[in-house]
C-alpha positions in Angstrom: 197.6 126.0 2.1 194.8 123.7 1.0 193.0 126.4 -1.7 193.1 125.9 -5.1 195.6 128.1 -6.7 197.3 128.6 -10.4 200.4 130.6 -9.9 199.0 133.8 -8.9 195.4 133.3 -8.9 193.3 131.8 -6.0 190.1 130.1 -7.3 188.6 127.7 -4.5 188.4 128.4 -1.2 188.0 125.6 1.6 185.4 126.0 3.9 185.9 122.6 5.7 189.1 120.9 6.9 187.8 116.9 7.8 189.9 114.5 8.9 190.1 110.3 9.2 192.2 107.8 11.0 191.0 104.4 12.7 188.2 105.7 15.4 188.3 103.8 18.2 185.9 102.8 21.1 188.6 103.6 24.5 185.9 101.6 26.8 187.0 98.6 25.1 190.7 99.4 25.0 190.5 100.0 28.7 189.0 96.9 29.3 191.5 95.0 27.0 194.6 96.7 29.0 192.8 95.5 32.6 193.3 91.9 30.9 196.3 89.7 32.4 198.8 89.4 29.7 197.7 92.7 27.6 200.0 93.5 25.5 200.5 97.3 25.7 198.6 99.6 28.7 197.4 102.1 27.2 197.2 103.6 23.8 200.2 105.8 23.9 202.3 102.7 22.9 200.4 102.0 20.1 202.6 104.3 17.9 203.4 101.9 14.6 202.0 98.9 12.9 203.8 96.2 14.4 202.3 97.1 17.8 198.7 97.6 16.4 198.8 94.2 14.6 200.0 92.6 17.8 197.5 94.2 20.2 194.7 93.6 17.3 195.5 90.1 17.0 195.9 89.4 21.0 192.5 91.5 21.0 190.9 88.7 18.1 191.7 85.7 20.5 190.3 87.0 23.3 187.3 88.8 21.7 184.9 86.8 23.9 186.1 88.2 27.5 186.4 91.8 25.3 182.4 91.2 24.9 182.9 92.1 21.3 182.8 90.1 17.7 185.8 91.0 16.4 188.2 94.0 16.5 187.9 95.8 13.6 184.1 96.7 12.0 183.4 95.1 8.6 185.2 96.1 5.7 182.5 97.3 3.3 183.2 95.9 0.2 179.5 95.6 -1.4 179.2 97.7 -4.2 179.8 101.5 -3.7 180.6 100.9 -0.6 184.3 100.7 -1.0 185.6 104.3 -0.6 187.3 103.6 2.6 189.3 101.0 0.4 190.2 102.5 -3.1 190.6 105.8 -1.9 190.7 106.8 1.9 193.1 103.7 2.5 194.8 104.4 -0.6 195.5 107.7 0.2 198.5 106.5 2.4 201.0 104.2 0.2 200.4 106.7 -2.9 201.3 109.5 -0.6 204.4 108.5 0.4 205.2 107.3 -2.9 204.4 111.0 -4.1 206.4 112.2 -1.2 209.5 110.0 -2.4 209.2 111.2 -5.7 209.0 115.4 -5.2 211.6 117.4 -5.7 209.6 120.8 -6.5 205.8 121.9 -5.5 203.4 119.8 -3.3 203.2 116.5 -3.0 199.6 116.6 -4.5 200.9 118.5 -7.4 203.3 115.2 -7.8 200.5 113.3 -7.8 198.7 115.0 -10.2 201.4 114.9 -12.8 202.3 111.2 -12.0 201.2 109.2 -15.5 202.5 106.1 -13.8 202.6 104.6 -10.2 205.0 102.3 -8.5 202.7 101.3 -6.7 206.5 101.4 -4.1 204.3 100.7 -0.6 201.9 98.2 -1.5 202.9 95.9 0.7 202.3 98.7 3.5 199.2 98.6 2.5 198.7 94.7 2.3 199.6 95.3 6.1 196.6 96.8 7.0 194.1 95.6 4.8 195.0 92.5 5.6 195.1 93.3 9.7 191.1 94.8 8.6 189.8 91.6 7.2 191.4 89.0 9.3 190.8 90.5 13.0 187.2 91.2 12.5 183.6 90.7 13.2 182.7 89.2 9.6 184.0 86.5 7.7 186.5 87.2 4.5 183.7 85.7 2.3 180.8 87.7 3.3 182.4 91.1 2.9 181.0 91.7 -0.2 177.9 92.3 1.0 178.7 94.2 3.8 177.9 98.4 3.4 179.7 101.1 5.4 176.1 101.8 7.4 176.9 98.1 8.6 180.5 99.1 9.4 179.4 101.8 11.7 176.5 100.3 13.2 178.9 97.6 14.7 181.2 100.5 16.0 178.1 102.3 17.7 176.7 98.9 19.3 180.1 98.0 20.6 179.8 94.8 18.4 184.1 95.6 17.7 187.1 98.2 19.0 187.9 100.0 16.0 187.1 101.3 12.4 188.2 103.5 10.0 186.6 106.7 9.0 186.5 110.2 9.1 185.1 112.7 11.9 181.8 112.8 9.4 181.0 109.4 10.9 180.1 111.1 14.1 176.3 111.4 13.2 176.4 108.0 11.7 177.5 106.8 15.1 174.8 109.5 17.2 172.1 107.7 15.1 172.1 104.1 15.3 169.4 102.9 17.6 171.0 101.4 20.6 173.7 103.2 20.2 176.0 102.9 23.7 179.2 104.3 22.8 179.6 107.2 24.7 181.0 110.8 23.5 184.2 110.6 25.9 185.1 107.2 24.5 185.5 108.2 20.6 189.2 108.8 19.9 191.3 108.8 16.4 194.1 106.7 16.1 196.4 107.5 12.4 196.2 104.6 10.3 199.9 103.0 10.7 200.7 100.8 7.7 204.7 100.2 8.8 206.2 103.2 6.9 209.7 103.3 8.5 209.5 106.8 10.8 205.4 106.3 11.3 205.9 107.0 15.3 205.5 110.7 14.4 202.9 110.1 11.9 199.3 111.6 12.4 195.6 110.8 11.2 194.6 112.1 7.0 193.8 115.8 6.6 192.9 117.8 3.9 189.5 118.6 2.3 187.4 118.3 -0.9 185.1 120.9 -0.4 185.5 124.6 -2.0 183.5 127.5 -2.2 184.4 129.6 -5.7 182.4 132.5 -7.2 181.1 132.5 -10.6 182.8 134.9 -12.8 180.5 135.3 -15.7 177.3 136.1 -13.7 176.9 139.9 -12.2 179.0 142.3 -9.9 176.1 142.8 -8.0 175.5 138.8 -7.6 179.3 138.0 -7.3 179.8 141.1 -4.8 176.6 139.3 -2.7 178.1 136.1 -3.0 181.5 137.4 -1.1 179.3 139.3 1.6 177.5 136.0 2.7 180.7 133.6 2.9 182.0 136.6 5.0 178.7 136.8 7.4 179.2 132.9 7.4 182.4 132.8 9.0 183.1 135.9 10.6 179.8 137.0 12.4 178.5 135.4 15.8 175.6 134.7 14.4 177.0 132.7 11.0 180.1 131.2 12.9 177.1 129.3 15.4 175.6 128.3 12.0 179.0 126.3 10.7 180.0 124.7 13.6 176.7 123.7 15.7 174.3 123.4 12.8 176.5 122.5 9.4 179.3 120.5 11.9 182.6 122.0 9.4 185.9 122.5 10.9 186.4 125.5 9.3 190.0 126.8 8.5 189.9 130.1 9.2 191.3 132.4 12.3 188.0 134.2 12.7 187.3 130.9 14.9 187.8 130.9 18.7 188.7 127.9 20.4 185.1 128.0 21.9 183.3 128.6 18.2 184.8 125.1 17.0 182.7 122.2 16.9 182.2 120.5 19.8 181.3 116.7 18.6 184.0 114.3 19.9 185.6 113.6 16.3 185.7 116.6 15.5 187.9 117.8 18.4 189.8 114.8 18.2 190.8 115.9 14.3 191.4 119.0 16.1 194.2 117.3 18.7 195.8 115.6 16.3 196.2 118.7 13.7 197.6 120.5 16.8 200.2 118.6 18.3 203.3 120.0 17.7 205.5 116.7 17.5 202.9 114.9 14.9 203.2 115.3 11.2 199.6 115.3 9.5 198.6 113.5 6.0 197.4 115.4 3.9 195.0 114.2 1.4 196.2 113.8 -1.9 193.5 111.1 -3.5 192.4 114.2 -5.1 195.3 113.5 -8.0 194.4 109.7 -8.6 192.7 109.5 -12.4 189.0 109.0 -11.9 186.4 106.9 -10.5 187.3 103.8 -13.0 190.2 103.6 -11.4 189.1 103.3 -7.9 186.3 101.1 -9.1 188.8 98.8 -10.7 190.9 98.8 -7.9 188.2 97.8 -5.4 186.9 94.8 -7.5 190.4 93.6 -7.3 190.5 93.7 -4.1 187.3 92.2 -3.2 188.6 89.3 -5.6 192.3 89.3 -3.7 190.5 89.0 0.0 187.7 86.3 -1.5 190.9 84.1 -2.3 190.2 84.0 -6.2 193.1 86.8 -6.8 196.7 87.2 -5.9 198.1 90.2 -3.6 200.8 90.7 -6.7 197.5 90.5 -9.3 196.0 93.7 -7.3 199.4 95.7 -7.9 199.3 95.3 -11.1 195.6 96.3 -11.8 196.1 99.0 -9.5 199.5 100.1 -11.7 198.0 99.2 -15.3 195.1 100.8 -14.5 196.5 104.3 -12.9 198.5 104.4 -16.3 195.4 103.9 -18.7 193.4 106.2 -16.9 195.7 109.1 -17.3 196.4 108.5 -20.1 
């Protein structure tokens, strides 16, 4: 379902399925439900916004007994440093707007023909952003120097709770010096921005990663080409290669349970895509115009969360902008 097709043709082929949500640290969530007065008991009943925002914010006050410096890691806004923002964050609102607005085809496919935006759940998320920046370990104003190795530094020294990324981040985390989260105690939580139905909602899954064979080289070369991608992923040796050396979810059958990677985000991408009763997001930041766009979009919002721009300024750079871009 995630290759790149046109009507009967297939011409990419995933090779990796990655997935991102809020990771969380549970040692700290345990020790915040052991407090007298915690609001929830465990994270099963954190299942929508309104019940992150209060556990995050009852977390904030009592960040001293939690031993931590805020709940949430920075939010990188220095330059470059702002995926997480303009697009991975993004990803959400403009989804369900897409999802509103389809009628026939994919929701990606929606997106991709969208000239304009509504920009219809902005204020969804304006709920989380604004949950990000206030319940955390830096201060508004110094954000914007503030990279994503900083971000997940924090996580790995148990400096906050929670941060959002993807199950990539999992070597980031295994490398920082000092590092004393332990494996069992990285989970995924989805990203809940108070979409009405978000109880069933699960953590972002899709891909941006494609193998395709060059059509205008030789038979020979394209006929070797097809042999290796087919050693890759469907002999012992190859299949050890993708998941213990490379670290890809791959999405294909010729993978036993015990051939998947074993790092604790990536199994935890893994539980989420699995359970029955949750509904994935799929990725669909793939259809937004270019980089200008999320560039623009991220210097607004560094300007909205210094105080020198209006939440209502940033939906209309983010819809002026989507429409010049396209067109």
């Amino acid at each position: 379902t995630m290759a790149i097709t046109s009507e009967e043709g297939v011409y990419g082929i995933p090779y990796a399925v990655e997935g991102y949500g809020i990771i969380y640290n549970d040692a700290i969530m345990q020790k915040y439900f052991a407090l007298d007065g915690a609001k929830v008991k465990s994270m099963d009943e954190i299942n929508n916004f309104n019940k992150l925002k209060e556990v995050a914010d009852d977390m904030q006050s009592k960040k001293d007994e939690l031993g931590i410096k805020g709940v949430f890691a920075s939010t990188s806004m220095s330059s470059g440093n702002a995926w997480r923002w303009e697009t991975h964050l993004a990803n959400l609102p403009l989804y369900y707007e897409f999802k509103d607005n389809t009628t026939t085809g994919t929701v990606l496919e929606t997106g991709l023909e969208a000239n304009t935006v509504e920009f219809k759940y902005a204020d969804n998320y304006k709920n989380i952003y604004d949950l990000y920046t206030t319940d955390s370990t830096t201060e508004k104003g110094l954000l914007s120097a503030k990279t994503v190795d900083d971000s997940m530094a924090e996580f790995a020294l148990g400096q906050c709770a929670m941060v959002q990324n993807g199950n990539w981040a999992w070597s980031q985390i295994n490398g920082v010096d000092g590092n004393t989260v332990k494996e069992e105690d990285i989970k995924f939580l989805p990203i809940y921005t108070g979409v009405s139905g978000e109880e069933n909602q699960g953590i972002c899954v899709g891909t941006e990663n494609y193998f395709a064979i060059n059509s205008q080289v030789s038979e020979e070369k394209q006929k070797a080409s097809a042999e290796f991608i087919n050693w890759l992923f469907t002999s012992d040796t190859g299949k050890k290669y993708v998941s213990n050396d490379l670290g890809f979810i791959a999405p294909f059958d010729s993978f036993e349970e015990s051939e998947k990677p074993s790092d604790p985000l990536s199994k935890e991408v893994l539980r989420w895509m699995e359970d029955s009763n949750i509904s994935s997001v799929p990725w669909i930041f793939q259809s937004f115009p270019n980089q200008n766009f999320k560039d623009t979009f991220a210097a607004s919002l560094l300007e909205y969360v210094q105080g020198s721009k209006e939440w209502s300024d940033v939906v209309t750079t983010v819809k002026d902008t989507w429409a010049a871009e396209k067109q």
